[in-house]
VOFI-421393 format. One record per atom (N, C-alpha, C, O): x, y, z. Coordinates in steps of 0.05 Angstrom, whole numbers, plus 5000, padded with zeros to 4 digits. Example, Ala and Ser with C-alpha at 12.3 -4.5 7.8 and 13.67 -1.06 7.14 Angstrom:
REM VOFI-421393
526448865156524649105156526449345156528549345169525749555142527349795143525850015157526850235161
END
This chain:
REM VOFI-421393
649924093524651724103500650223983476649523743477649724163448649324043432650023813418652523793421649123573401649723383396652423443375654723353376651523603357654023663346656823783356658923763342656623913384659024033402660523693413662923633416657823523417659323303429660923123414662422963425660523143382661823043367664023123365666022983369664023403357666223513356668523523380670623643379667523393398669623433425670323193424672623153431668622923414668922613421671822613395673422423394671922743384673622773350676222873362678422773358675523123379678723263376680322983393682222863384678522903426679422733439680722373433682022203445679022413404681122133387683522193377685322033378683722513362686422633354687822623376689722463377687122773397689722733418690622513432692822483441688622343432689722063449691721873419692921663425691921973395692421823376695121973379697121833376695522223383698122383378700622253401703022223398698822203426700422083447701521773437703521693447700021613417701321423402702721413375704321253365701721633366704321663352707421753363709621703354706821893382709622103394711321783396713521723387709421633410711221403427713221253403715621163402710721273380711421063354714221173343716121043336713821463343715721613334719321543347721321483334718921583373720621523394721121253399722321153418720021173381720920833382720620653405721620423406719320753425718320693446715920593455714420593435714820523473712120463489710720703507712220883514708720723512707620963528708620933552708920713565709521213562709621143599708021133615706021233606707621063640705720973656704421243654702021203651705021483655703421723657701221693630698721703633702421663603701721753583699321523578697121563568700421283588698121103580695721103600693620993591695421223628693221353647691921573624689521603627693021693606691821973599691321833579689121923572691921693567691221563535688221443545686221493532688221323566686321133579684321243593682321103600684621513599682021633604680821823587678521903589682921903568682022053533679021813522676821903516679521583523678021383509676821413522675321593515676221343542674521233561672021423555669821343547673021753563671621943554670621953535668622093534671421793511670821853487668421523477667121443457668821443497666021233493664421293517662921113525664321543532661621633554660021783532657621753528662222003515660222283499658621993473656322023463660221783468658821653447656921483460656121333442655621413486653321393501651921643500649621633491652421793505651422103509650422113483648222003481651622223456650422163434648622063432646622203431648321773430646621573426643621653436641721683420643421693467642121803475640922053469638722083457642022183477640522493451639622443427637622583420640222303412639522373391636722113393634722153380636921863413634721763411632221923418629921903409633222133443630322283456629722503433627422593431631822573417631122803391628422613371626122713368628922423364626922213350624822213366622622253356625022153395622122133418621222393414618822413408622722643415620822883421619923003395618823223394620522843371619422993352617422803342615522893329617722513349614922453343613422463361611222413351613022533393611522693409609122943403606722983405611823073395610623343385609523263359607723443358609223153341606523123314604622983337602523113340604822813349602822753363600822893376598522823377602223133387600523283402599823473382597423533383600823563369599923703345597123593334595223733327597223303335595323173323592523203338590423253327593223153367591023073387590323403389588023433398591823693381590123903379587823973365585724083368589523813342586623813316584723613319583023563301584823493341582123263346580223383367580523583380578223193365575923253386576123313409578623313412575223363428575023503459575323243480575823263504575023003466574622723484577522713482578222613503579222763471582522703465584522883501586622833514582823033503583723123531585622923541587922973539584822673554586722533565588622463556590622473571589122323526590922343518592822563514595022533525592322803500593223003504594823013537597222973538593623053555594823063578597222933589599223033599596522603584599422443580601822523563603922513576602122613537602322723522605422973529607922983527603323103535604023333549605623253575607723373577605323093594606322973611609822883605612022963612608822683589611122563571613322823559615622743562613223053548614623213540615923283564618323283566613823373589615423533596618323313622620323403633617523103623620422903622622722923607624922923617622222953578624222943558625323303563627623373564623423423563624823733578625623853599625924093605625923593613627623623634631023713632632523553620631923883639635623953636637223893653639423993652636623743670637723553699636423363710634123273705638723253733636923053743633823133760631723023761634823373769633123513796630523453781629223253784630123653765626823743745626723433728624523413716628223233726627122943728625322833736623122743727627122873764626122683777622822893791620622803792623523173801621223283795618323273778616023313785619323193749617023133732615622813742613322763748617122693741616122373757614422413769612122333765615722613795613522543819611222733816609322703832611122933796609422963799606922893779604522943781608222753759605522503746605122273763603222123761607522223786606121933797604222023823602821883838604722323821602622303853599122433833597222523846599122413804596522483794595522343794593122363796597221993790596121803775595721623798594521413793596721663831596221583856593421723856591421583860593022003853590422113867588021943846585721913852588821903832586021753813586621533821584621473834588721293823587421083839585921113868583820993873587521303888585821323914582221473909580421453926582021583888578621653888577521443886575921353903578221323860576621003850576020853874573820753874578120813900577720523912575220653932575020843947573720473924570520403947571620383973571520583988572220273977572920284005573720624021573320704044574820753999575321064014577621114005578821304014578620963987581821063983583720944004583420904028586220883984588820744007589820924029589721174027590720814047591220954072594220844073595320704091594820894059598420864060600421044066601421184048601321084098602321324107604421414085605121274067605321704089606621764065609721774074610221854097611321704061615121644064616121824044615221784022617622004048619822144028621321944011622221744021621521993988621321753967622421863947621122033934624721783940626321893913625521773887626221543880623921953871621921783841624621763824624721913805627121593828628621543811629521173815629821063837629721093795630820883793633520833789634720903769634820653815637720643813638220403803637120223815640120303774640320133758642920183748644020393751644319933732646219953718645819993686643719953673647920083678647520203649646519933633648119743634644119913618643419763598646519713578648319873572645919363571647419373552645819383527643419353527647919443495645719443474645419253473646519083487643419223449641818953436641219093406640419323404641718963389641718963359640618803341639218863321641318613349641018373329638118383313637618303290636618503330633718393313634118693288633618663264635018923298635019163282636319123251635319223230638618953252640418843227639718653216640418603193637918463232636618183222634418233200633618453192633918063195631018003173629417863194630317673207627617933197624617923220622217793204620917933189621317473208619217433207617217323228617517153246615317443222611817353241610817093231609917103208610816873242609016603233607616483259608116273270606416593263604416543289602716293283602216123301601916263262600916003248602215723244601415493243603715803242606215613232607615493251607915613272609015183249610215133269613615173255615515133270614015263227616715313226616415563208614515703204619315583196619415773182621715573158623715443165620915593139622815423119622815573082620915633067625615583080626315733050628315553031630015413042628015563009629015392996631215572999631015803007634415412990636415542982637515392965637215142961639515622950641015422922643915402932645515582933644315142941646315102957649415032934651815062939648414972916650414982890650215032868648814862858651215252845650915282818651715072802653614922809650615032781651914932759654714982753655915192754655614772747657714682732658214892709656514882692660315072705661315222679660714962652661514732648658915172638658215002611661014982601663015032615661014872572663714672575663114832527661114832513665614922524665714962493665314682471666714482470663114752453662414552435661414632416661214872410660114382397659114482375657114532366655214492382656314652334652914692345651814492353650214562370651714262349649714022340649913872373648313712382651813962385652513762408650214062433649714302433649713882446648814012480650813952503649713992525653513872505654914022525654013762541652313602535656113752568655013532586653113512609652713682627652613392606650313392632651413562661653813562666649813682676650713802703650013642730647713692738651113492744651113412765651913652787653113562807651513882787654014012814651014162822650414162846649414252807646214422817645914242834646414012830644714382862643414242888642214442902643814612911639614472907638614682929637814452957637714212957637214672980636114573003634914713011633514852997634914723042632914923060634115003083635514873098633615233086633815343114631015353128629615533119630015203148628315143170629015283193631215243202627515463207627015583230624815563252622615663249625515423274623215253289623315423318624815373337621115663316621615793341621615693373619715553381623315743388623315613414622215763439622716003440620715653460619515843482621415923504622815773519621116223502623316373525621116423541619116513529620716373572619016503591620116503623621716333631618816713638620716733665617216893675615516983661617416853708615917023714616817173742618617053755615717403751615817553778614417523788612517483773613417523822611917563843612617783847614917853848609617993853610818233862608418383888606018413883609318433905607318523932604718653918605518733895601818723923600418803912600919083928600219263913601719153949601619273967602919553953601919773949606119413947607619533930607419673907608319893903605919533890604019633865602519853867602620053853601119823885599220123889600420323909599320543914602720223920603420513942605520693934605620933940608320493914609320623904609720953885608220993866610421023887610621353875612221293852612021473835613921073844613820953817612120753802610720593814612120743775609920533765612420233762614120153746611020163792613219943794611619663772613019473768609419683763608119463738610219473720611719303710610019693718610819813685614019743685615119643665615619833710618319733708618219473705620019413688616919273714618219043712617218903683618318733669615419023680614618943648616719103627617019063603617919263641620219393620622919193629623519033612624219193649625618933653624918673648626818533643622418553649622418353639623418283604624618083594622518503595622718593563625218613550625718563527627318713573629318813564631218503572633018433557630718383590632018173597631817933577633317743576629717963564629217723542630917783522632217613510630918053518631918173490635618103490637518103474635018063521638518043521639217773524641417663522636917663527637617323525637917213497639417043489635817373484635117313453637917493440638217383418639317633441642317783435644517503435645917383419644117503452647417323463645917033446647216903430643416973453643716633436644416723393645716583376643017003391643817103362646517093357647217063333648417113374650417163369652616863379654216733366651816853404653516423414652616363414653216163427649016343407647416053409647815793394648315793370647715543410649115373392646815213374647314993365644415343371642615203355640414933368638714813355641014903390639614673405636714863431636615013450635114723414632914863420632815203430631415323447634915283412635415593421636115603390636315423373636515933389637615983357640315973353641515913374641716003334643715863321645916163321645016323305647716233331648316463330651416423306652816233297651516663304653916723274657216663291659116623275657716653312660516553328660416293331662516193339658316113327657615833332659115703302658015713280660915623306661415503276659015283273657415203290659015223254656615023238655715013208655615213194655114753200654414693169651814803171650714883150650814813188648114863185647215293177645415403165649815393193649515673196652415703184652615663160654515763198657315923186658915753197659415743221660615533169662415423179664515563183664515803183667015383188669315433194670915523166673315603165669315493144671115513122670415953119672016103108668916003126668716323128670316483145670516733143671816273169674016323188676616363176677916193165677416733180680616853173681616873195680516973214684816743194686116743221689016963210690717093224688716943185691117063169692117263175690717463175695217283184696817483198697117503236698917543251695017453237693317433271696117213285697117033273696817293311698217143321695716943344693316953342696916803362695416623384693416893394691016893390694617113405693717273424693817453418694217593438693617613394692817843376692017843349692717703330689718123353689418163325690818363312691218563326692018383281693818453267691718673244689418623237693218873239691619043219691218903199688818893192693318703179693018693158690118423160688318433143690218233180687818123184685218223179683618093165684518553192682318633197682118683156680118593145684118823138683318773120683218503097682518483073684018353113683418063095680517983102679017883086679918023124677017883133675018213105673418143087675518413108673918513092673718493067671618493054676618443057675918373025675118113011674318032989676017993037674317593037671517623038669917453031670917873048667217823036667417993014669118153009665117903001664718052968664218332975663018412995665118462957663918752951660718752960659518892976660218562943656418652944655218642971652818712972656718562996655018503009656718803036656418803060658319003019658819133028657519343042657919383066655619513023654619643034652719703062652319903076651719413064650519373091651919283109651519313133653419183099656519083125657719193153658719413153657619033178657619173204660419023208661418873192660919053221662718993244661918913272660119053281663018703290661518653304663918613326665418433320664618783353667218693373666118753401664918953409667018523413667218593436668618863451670618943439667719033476669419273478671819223483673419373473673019003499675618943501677518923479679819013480676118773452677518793430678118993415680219083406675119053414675919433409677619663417678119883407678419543438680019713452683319703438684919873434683219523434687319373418686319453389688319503375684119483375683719543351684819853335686019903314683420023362682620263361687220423357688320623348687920153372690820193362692420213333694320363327690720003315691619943297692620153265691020343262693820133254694520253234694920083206695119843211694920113187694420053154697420123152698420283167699119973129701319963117701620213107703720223094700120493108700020773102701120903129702521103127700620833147701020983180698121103182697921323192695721003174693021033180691820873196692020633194690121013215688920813239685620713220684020823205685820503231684220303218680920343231678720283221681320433251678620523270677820903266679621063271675920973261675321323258673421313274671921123276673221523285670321623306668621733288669621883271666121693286663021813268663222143281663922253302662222223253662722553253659922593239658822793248658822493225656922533209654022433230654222303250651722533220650122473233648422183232647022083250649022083200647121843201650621583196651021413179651721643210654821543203656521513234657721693247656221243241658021243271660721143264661921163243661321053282664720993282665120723263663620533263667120763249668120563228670820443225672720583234671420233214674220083209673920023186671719943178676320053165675920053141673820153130673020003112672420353133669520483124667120363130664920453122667320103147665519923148664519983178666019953197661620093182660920253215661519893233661019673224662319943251662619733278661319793301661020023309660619603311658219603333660619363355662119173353659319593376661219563394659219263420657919363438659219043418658318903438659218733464661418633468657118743477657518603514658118293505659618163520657218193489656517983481658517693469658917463476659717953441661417863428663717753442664617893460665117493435667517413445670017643446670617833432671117523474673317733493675617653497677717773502674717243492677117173497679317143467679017053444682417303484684717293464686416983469688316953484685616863461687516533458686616453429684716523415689216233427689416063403686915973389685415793398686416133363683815963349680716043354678515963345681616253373679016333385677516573357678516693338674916573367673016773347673317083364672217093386674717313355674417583357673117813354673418023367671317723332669217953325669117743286670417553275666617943280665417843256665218093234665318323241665018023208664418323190661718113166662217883159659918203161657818153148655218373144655018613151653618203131651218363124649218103133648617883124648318313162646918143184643018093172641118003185643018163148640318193137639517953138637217893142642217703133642217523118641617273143641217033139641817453175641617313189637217393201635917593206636817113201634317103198632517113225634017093245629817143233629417123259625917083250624517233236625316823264622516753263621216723295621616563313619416973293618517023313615016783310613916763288613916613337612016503331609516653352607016623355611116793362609916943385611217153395613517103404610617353397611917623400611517663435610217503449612717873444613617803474610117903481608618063470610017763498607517753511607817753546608917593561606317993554607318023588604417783606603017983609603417643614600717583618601817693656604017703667598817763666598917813690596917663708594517663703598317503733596517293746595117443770596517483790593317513770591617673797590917383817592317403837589817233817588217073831591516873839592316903862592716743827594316503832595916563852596416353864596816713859597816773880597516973904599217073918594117003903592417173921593117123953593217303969593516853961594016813990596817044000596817204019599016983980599917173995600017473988601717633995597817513971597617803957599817933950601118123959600017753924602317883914601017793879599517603873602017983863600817893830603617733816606017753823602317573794604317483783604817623756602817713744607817663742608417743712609317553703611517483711607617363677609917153665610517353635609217523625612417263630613117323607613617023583614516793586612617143561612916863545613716973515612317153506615316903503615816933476617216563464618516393477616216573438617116383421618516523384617316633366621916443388622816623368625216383359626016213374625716393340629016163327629816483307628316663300633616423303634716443290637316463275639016583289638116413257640616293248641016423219639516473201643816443223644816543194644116303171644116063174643516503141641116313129644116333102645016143089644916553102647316483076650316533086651016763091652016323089655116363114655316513085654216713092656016553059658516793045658017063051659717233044655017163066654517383072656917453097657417693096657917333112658717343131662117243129662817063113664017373147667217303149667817283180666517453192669217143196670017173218672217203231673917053222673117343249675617413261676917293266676217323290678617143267679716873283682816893285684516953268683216793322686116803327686916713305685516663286690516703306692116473301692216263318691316273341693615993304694315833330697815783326699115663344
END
């Protein structure tokens, strides 16, 4: 199904799950157990095709910068062969139209890239009887990770911090006088600093050597992609509840240092819900200017009671993305749906956030780095993967930022 068929189906399926709440609204009633099973698998559906989406349109970006690539490696020299070949390899994965011819393309780059390790080894090549072997990896669905994409990203590998002046107070409104006089002195100007002191994330694997080379998957490469992906999700969640102690400082963490409590709207919101007219007080409590880049940030659970909501018009406050560089929005403002973000509904608690995450900063001192131990753990022949990164970060201006907050 084209990406645009899937939009258009993810669209009609918000109209109809919305009509089954209006009928009810209409009827002055609640859904019946039937209607809210069908309301509840309308959505459900309608956040698989918006995975599906996502996906397509990321492998549309992979296969078109693929293809200049290989375009490229045609117009190069005759030594480019191997690349080219990988290349070519790589496409024909992405042109795969099922699982079958998938997992087909796999195995048959991992049994090319088996026959070139078995020539190389001196000894005669591995003698590793052969097992029917499914070249697929069984895993649970990745959650996203964002934060660095909306952040402001700096490199100081040199450095042991990262530090910016800020103007933490304007002047005092000049004061009407005469010519001859200069007005009173200003006591209220005060700048400071925002300081970013990257901290070390590292973990490592033991992995059979045995395993490594007999596998019909590139079991290296997976775990260097899980290792990668597991940081990223460590480094997610401290961006977002880190409480700033030798970790980064995340935007749900109240603090003087990052986003106090004075940027916290509870207004309208009862103990254990959120209220439409809330979702528009937290938007117009941030300035205009910092609209345009402005996300939204909810947990899926929250999103879920949101996607209810309606505007003092009988307009739902949540729309599904129809457009191609344009996903789903609340009050016109796109929302990003996270694993991450707070779930819990009690008194006082943080719900989700609306800002312009530019403002939230990230000082990398060391970028992820995989190192691989051959010798240290040779007795029991097995290799080691450490992984090591050193990164801080914390919101650098709280008025860029508004927060969701129960009532109590």
């Amino acid at each position: 199904m084209k990406i645009s068929d899937m939009k258009q189906k993810r669209f009609k399926l918000v109209k109809d799950a919305r009509a089954l709440l209006d009928l009810a609204e209409k009827e002055e009633r609640d859904l019946t157990a039937e209607e809210t099973t069908k309301y509840e698998n309308m959505m459900a559906e309608v956040d698989s095709l918006g995975d599906k989406i996502e996906k397509e349109e990321r492998v549309s970006a992979i296969e078109t910068e693929m293809d200049d690539s290989v375009e490229e490696i045609d117009r190069g020299q005759p030594d480019n062969i191997d690349k080219k070949r990988h290349a070519e390899a790589f496409r024909k994965l992405l042109a795969a139209t099922n699982t079958n011819e998938y997992i087909r393309a796999i195995q048959n780059e991992a049994l090319e890239q088996r026959a070139l390790q078995m020539d190389s080894d001196s000894a005669g090549g591995y003698t590793v009887a052969p097992q029917q072997f499914v070249a697929n990896l069984i895993k649970a669905i990745d959650n996203r990770v964002f934060m660095r994409q909306l952040g402001t990203v700096y490199s100081v590998p040199k450095a042991e911090s990262l530090g910016a002046p800020s103007l933490d107070n304007d002047p005092a409104d000049p004061t009407w006088t005469s010519e001859l006089l200069i007005g009173d002195e200003d006591s209220t100007m005060s700048f400071g600093k925002r300081e970013l002191f990257p901290h070390p994330l590292a973990q490592y694997i033991k992995l059979s050597k045995k395993l490594v080379r007999a596998s019909a998957l590139n079991i290296e490469q997976i775990v260097r992609d899980r290792l990668s992906y597991k940081a990223s999700v460590v480094e997610e969640n401290a961006f977002l509840n880190g409480d700033g102690v030798n970790s980064p400082l995340g935007v749900f963490t109240a603090s003087d240092e990052g986003i106090s409590t004075s940027r916290d709207v509870s207004t309208d919101n009862t103990a254990t819900a959120i209220k439409a007219d809330n979702l528009i007080e937290c938007k117009w409590t941030l300035k205009d200017g910092y609209w345009a880049r402005a996300r939204w940030i909810f947990n899926r659970s929250v999103l879920k009671t949101i996607r209810k909501l309606k505007d003092g018009e009988g307009q739902y406050l949540w729309r599904p993305g129809l457009q191609g560089d344009r996903g789903d929005t609340i009050l016109d403002v796109p929302v990003i749906m996270s694993e991450y973000a707070p779930s819990t509904m009690t008194a006082g608690s943080y719900v989700g956030i609306i800002g312009d995450f530019s403002n939230y900063w990230i000082a990398d001192a060391l970028s992820m780095e995989i190192q691989v131990l051959v010798e240290l753990f040779a007795a029991t022949n097995q290799n080691g993967y450490v992984l090591r990164k050193e990164t801080d970060g914390m919101p650098v201006l709280e008025e860029a930022f508004v927060r969701v907050t129960l009532g109590t």
